[in-house]
Kinemage of the C-alpha trace (Angstrom):
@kinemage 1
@onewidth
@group {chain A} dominant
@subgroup {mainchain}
@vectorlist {calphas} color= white
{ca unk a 1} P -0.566 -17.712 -11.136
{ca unk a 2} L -2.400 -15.845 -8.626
{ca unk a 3} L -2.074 -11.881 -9.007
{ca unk a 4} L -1.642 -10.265 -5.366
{ca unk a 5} L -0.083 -6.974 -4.134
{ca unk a 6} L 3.433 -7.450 -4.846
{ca unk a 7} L 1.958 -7.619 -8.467
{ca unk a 8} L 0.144 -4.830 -8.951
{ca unk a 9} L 2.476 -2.529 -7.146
{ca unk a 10} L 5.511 -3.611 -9.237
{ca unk a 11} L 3.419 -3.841 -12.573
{ca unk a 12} L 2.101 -0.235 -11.329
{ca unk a 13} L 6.263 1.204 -11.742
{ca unk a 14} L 5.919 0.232 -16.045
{ca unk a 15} L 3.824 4.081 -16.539
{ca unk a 16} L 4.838 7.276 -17.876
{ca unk a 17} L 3.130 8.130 -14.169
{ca unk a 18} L 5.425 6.736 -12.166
{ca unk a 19} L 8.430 7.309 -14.564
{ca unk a 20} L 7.786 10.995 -13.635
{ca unk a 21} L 8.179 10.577 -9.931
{ca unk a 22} L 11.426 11.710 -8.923
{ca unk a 23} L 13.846 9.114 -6.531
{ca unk a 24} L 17.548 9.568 -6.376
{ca unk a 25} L 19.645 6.695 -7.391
{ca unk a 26} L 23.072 6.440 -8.252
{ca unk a 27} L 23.704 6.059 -11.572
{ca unk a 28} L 27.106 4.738 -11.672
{ca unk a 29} L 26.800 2.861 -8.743
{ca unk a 30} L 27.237 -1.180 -9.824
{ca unk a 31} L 25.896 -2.076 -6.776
{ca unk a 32} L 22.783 -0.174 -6.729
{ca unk a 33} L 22.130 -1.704 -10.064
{ca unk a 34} L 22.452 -5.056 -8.998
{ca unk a 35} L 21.022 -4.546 -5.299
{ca unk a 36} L 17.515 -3.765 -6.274
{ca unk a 37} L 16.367 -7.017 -8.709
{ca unk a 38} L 17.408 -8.930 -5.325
{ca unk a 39} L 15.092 -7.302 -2.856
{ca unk a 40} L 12.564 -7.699 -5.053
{ca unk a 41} L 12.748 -11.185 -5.986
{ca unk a 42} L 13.458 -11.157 -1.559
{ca unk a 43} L 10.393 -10.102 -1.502
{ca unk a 44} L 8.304 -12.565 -3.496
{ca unk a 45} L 8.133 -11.138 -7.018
{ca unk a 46} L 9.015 -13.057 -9.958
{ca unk a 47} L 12.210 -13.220 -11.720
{ca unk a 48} L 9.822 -12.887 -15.005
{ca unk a 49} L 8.241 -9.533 -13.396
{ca unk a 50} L 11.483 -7.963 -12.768
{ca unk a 51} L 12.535 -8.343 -15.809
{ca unk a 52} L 9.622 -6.628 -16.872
{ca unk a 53} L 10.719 -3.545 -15.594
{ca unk a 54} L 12.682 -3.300 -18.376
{ca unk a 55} L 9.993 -2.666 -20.829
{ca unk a 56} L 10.387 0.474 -22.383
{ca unk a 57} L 12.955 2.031 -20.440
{ca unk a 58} L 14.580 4.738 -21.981
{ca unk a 59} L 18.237 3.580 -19.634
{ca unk a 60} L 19.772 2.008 -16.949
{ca unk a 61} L 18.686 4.697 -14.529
{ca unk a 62} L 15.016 4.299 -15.896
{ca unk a 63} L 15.296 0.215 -14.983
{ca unk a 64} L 17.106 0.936 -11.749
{ca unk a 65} L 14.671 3.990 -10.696
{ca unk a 66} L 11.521 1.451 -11.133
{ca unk a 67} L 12.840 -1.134 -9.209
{ca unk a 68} L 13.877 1.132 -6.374
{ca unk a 69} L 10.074 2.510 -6.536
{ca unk a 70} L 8.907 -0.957 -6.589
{ca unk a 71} L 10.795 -1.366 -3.181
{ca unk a 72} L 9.924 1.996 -1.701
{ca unk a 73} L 6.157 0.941 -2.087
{ca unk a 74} L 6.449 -2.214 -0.752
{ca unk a 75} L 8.508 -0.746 2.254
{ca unk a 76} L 5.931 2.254 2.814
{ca unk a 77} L 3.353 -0.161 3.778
{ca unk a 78} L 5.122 -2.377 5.882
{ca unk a 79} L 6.053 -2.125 9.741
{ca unk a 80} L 9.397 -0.448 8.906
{ca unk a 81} L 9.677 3.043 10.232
{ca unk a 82} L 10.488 5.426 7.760
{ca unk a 83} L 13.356 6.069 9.282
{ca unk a 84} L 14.403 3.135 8.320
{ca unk a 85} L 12.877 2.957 4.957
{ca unk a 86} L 15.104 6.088 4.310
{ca unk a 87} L 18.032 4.642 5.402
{ca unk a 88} L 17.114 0.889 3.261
{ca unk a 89} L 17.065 3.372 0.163
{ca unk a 90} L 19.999 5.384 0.657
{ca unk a 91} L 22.459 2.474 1.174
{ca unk a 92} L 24.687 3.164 -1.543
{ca unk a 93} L 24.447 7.503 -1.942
{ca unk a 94} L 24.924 10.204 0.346
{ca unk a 95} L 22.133 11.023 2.931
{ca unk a 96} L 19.544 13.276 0.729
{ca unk a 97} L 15.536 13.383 1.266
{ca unk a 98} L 13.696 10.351 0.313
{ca unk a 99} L 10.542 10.344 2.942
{ca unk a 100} L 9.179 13.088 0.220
{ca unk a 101} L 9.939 10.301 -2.817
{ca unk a 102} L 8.516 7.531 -0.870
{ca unk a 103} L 5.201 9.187 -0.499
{ca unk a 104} L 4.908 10.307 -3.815
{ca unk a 105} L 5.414 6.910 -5.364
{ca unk a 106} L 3.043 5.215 -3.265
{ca unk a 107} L 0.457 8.415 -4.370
{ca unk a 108} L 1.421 7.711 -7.590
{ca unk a 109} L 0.582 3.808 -7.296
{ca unk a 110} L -2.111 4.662 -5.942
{ca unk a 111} L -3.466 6.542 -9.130
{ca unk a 112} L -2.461 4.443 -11.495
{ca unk a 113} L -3.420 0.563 -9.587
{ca unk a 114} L -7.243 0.526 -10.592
{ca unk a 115} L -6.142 0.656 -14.591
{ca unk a 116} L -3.689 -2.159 -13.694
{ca unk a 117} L -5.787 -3.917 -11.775
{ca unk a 118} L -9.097 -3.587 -14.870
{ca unk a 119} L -5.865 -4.989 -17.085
{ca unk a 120} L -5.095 -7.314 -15.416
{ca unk a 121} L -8.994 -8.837 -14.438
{ca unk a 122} L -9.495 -8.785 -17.826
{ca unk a 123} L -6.655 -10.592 -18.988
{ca unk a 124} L -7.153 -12.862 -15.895
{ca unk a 125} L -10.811 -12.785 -15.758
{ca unk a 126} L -11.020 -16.013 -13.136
{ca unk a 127} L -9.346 -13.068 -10.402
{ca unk a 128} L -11.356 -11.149 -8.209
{ca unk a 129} L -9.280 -8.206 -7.806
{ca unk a 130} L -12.117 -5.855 -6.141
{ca unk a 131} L -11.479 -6.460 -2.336
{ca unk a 132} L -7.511 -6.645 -3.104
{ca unk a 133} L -7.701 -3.319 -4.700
{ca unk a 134} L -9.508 -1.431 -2.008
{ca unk a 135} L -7.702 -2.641 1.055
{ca unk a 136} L -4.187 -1.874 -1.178
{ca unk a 137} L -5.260 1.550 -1.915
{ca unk a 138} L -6.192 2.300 1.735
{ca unk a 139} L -2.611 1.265 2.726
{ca unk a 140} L -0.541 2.572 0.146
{ca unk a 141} L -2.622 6.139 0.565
{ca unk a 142} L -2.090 5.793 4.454
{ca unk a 143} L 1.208 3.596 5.103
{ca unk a 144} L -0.642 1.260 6.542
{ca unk a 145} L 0.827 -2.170 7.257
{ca unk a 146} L -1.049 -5.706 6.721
{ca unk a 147} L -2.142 -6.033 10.394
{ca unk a 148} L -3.745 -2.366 9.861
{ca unk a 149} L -5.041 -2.568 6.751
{ca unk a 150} L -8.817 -3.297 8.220
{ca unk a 151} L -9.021 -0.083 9.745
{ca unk a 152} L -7.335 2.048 7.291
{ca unk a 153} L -10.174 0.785 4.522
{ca unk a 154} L -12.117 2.825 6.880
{ca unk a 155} L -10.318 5.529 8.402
{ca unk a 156} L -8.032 6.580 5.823
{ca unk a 157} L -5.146 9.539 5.771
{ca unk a 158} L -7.398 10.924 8.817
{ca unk a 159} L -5.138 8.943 10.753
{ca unk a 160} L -0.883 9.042 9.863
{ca unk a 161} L 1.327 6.301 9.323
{ca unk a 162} L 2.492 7.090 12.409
{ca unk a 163} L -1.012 6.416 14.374
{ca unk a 164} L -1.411 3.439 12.187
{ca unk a 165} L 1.950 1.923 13.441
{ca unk a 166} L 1.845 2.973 16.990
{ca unk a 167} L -1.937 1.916 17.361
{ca unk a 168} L -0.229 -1.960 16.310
{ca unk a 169} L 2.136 -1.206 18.838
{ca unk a 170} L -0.161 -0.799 21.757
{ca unk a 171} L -1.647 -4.223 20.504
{ca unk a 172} L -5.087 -2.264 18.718
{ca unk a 173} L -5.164 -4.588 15.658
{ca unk a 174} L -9.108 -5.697 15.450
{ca unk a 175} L -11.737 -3.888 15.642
{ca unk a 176} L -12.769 -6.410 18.920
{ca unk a 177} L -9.802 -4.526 20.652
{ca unk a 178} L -11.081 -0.874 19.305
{ca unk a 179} L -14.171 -1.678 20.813
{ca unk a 180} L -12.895 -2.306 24.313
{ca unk a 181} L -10.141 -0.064 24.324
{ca unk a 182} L -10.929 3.234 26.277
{ca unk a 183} L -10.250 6.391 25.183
{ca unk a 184} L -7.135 7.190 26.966
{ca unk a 185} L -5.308 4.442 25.727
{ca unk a 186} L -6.002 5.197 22.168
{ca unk a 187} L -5.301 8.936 22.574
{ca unk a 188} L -1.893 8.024 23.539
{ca unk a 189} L -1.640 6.569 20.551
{ca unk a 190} L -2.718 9.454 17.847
{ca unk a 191} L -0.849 12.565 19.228
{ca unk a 192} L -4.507 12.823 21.834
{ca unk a 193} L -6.183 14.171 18.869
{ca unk a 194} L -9.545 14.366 19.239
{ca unk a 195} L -10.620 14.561 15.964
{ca unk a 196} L -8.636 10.788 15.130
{ca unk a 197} L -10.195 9.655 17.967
{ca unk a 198} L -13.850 10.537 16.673
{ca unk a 199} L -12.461 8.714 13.381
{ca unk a 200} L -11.688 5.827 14.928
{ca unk a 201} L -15.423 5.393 16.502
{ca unk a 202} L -16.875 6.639 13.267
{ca unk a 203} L -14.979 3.096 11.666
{ca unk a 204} L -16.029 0.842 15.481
{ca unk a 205} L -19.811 2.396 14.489
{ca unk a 206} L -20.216 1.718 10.648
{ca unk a 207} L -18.470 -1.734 10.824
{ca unk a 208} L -21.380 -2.612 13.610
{ca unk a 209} L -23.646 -1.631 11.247
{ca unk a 210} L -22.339 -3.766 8.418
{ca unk a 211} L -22.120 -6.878 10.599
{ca unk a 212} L -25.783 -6.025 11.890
{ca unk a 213} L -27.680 -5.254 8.538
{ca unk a 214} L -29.337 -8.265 6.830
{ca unk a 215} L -29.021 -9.226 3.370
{ca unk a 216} L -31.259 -8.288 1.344
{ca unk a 217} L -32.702 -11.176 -1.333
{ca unk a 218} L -35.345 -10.985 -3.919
{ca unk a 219} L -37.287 -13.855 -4.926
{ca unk a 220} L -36.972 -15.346 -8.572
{ca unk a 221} L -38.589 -13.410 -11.206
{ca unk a 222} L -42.036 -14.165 -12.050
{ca unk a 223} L -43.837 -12.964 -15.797
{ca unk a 224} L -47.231 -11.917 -15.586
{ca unk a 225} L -49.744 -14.093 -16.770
């Protein structure tokens, strides 16, 4: 079966990394328990990957924690605002902190996904995992959703979730649109921060480049006679 995001991220939660990230949970809460196996398997992810959170978990707490991770990840990169992230977490607990948690996991996923992802290429070695990798990275290190994701691979954290979600707002989700936009409408959308804006043409300029450069070919090799 084909190995995409949901995968990695989830397979990312089995790591003495992750298991070190603080979330709060609530550990007598039935409900919690039971909650989190069904968002994931909402989500897409096998009932035979869930159940791999189980592996080597010291409790209950240490099972429940992953999944919740596993959900907080997936959420940070959607078009959810955190607001509502937080509030999708914190269903069954008192209100406490979370944006802090939700961060650190996907940092966290973020340091540990290239191991997974050289595990899991060599154990399926007919995947190419490369491009997958670096367009996950860029959105779990900015927040960025799937609509976003082209020109976080280039931008990066210079730009916030925020920017990211408010520049799919205004309808800026190619670089064709980038291109034509003017600069006042894309201020509006990044706080009028210069600097993001001179980010943002840095991206329009090197992706011109790329589509403009040739490829470069050598002809067979010849031996000397």
């Amino acid at each position: 079966s084909e190995i995409g995001d949901l995968e990695l991220i989830v397979t990312s939660q089995i790591s003495e990394e992750l298991d070190q990230v603080y979330i709060p949970i609530h550990k007598k809460s039935i409900k919690e328990r039971n909650r989190w196996p069904n968002e994931l398997y909402n989500q897409g992810v096998s009932n035979a990957l869930i159940r791999s959170l189980n592996y080597d978990a010291q409790d209950q707490s240490t099972i429940t924690a992953r999944m919740k991770k596993s959900m907080a990840a997936i959420a940070y990169i959607s078009d959810t605002s955190l607001e509502e992230i937080e509030r999708f977490l914190l269903q069954h607990m008192r209100k406490s902190p979370v944006a802090g948690a939700i961060r650190q996991t996907a940092d966290r996923t973020c340091d540990v996904l290239p191991t997974v992802a050289q595990i899991a290429e060599h154990l399926h070695p007919n995947q190419n995992l490369v491009n997958k990798i670096d367009l996950l990275l860029a959105r779990l290190s900015t927040g960025a959703n799937a609509e976003m994701a082209f020109l976080a691979l280039h931008t990066g954290t210079k730009l916030t979730r925020g920017d990211y979600f408010n520049l799919m707002e205004a309808g800026f989700t190619s670089f064709k649109t980038l291109e034509q936009a003017d600069d006042s409408s894309l201020l509006q959308c990044i706080a009028a921060d210069p600097f993001k804006l001179t980010a943002i043409k840095d991206a329009i300029f090197d992706l011109q480049k790329e589509e403009g450069a040739e490829e470069i070919s050598l002809k067979p090799y010849q031996s000397a006679r």
